[in-house]
C-alpha positions in Angstrom: 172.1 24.1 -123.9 175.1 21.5 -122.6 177.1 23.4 -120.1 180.2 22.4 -118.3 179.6 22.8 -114.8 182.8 21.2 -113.2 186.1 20.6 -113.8 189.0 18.4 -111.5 192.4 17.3 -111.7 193.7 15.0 -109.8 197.4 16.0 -109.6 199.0 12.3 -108.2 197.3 9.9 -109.5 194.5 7.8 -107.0 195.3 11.0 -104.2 192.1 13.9 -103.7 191.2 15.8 -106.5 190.9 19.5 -107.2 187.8 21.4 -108.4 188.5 24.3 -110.7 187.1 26.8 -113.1 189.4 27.2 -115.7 191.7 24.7 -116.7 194.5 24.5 -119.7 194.6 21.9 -122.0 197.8 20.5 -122.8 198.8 17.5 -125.6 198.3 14.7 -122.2 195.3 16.1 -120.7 194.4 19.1 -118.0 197.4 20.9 -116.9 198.8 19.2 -113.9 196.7 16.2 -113.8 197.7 13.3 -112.8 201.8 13.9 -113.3 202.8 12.4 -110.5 202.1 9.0 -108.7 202.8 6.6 -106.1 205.2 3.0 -107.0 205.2 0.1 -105.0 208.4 -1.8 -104.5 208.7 -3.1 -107.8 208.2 -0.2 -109.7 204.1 -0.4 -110.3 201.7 1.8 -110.0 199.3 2.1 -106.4 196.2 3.1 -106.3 192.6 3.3 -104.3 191.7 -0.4 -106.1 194.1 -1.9 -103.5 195.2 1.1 -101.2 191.9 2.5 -100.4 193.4 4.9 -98.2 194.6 6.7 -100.7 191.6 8.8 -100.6 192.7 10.8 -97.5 195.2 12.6 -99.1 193.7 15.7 -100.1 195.5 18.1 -102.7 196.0 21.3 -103.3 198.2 23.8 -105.6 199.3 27.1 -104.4 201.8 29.7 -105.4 203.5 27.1 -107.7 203.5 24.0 -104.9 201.7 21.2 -105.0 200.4 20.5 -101.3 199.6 17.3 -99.9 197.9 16.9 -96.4 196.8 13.7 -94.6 193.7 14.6 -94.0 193.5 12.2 -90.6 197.2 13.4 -89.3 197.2 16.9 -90.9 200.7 16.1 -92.1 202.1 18.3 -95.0 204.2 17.6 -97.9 205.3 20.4 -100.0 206.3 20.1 -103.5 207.7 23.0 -105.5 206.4 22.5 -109.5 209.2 24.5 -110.9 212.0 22.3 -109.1 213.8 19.4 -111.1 214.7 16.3 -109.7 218.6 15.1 -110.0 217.3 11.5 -109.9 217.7 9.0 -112.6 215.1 8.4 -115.0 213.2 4.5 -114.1 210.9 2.4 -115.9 207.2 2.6 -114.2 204.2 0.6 -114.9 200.2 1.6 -115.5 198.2 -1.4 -116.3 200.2 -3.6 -119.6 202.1 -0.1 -120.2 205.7 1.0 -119.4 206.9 4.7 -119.3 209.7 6.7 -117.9 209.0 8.5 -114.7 211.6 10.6 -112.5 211.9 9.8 -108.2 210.6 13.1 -106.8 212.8 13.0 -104.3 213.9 10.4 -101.5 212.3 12.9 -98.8 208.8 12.6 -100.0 209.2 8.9 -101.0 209.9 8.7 -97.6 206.8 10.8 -96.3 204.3 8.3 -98.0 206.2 5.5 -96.8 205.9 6.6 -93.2 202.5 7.4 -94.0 201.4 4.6 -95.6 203.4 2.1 -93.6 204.5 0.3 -96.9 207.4 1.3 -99.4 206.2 3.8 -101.8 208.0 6.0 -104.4 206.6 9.2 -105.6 207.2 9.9 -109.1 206.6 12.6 -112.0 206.3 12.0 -115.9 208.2 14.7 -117.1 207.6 16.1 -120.4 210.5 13.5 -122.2 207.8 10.5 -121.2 205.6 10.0 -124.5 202.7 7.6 -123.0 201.0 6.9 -125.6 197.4 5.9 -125.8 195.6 2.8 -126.5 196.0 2.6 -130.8 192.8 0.5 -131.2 191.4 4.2 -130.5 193.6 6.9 -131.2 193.1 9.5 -133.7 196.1 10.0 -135.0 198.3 7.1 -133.4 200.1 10.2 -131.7 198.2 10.8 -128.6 199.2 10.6 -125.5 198.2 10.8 -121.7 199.6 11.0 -118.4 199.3 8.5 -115.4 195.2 8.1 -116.3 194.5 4.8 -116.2 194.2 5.2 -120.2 192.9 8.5 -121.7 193.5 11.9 -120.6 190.1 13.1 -119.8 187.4 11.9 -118.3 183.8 13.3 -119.2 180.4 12.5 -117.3 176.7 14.1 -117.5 175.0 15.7 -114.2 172.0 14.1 -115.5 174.1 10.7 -115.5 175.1 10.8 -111.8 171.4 12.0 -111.2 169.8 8.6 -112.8 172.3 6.9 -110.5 171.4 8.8 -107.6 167.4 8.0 -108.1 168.3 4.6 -108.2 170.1 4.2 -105.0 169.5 4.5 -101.5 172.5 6.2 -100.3 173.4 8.7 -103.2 176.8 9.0 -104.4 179.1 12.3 -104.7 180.6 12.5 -108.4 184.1 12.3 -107.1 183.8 8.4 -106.8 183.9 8.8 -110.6 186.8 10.9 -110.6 185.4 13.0 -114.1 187.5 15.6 -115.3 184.6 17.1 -116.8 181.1 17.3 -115.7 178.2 18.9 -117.7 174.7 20.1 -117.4 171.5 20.0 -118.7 171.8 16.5 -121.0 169.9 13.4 -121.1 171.4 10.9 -118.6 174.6 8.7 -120.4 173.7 11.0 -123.8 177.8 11.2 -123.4 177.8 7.5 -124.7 177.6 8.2 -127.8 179.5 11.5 -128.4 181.9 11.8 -130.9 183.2 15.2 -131.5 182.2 17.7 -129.3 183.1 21.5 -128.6 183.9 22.5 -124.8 183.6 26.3 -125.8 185.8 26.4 -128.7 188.1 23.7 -128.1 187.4 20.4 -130.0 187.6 17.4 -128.1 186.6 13.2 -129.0 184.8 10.7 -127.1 186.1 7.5 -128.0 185.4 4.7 -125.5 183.1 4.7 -122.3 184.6 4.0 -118.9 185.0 0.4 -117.4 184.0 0.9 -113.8 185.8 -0.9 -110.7 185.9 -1.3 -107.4 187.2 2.2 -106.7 183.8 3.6 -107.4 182.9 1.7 -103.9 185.6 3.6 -102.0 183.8 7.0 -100.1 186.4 9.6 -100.9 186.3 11.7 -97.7 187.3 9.2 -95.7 188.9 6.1 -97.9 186.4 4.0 -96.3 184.4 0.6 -98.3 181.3 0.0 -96.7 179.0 -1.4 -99.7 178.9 -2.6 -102.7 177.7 0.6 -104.0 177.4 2.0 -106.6 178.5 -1.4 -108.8 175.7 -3.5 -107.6 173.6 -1.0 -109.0 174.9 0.0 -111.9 175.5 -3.4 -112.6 171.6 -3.8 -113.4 171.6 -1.6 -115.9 174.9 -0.4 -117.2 176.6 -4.0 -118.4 178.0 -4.5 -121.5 179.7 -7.8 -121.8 181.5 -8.2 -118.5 182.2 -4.6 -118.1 180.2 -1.5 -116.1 180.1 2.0 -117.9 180.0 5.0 -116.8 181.2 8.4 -118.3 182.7 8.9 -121.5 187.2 8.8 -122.3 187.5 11.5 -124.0 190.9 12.5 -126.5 192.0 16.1 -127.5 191.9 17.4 -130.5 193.0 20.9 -129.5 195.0 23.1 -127.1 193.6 25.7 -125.1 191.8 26.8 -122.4 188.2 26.0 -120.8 186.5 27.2 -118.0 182.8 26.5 -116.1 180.1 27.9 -117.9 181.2 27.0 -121.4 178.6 25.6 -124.1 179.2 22.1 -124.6 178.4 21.4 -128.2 178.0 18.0 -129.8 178.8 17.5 -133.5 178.7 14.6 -134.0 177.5 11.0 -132.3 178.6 7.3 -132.6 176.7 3.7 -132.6 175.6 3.5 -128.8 176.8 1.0 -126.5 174.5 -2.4 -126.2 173.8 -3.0 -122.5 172.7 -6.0 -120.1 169.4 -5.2 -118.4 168.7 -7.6 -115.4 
């Protein structure tokens, strides 16, 4: 029997992630994940693709704040989730899409700056901002997400990361896939061709596998790049057309709550995905 094992959220978007064992599901994905996120200059999204060192922030909720620590410096932002910025509503961008997103505050705009050594806003999607997802695979045409790259959850199989592992020298830890969901006890990349599954009794979708990048390369302890790993690998074997999948996006059919342990049930499948074998 299909068992979730893990669940994250990664509450700024490209920052450390947070393991948990019960999460709520809300209309753009776990509670709390990926609400806020760092803006360059010009009003665009950062993240590890050309920041790497992104990864040494670690986070962490407690008692209603979200904390940030440098995990080099042991600096500390805190950030109360119940406060409400006074800041004007501005236009942010995530890949080809444009959504309102509200200025934390100048203070910790101005604590990644320092940090970083490069201007950086840090902003939160409140609940007015209605990103919607990608048509071509909605359900409805009236889903939306957070500041994901795309979808609002991210599902991968143990048994997918293991085939990886086996394969490589150096084994990887899952968080260089940042999943949302990780479960047990499958066939390696059986989450291809899911359709609609169960995660206990909530209903969920799969409905496009995950284009892999460059961010997979970054080790997440430490922000460091120091191979081509895992791409070169999974290159060999997980190509289809010019893009590298790995783990399943995943759209919610439901609201509610899961938690580790749940039976994962599949109900249906889709056509799997054709890939390149070198």
């Amino acid at each position: 029997m299909l068992k979730l094992s893990e669940i994250y959220i990664y509450p700024v978007k490209s920052l450390g992630g947070i393991h948990l064992d019960i999460a709520n599901i809300t209309t753009r994905g776990l509670k709390n994940d990926r609400r806020f996120m760092l803006i360059d200059e010009n009003g665009r999204f950062m993240s590890q693709r050309e920041h790497p060192q992104l990864a040494i922030f670690q986070t962490k909720i407690e008692d209603n704040f979200l904390k940030i620590i440098h995990k080099r410096t042991g600096q500390i932002l805190l950030i109360n989730l119940s406060s409400n910025s006074q800041l004007a509503p501005l236009s942010v961008t995530i890949w080809d899409d444009e959504t309102s997103a509200i200025e934390v505050s100048s203070e910790a705009s101005a604590w990644f700056t320092q940090a970083l050594n490069i201007p950086t806003r840090l902003v939160y999607m409140p609940e007015e901002s209605q990103r919607k997802t990608d048509v071509q695979y909605a359900l409805t045409g009236e889903e939306i997400t957070s500041f994901s790259d795309g979808y609002p959850i991210l599902i991968i199989g143990q048994s997918s990361l293991n085939d990886l592992n086996n394969r490589l020298e150096n084994p990887v830890n899952i968080n260089r896939f940042r999943p949302n969901f990780v479960f047990t006890d499958g066939e390696p990349f059986e989450e291809d061709n899911w359709h609609e599954f169960t995660v206990g009794n909530i209903r969920f979708f799969g409905v496009k596998p995950c284009a892999r990048c460059i961010m997979t390369t970054i080790d997440q302890e430490t922000g460091d790049k120091k191979s081509k790993e895992p791409l070169l690998t999974l290159n060999k074997y997980r190509k289809a057309g010019n893009k590298i999948l790995f783990g399943q996006n995943v759209l919610i059919s439901q609201l509610g709550t899961v938690s580790v342990g749940d039976d994962v049930t599949v109900i249906s499948r889709k056509k799997l995905a054709k890939f390149e074998i070198d």
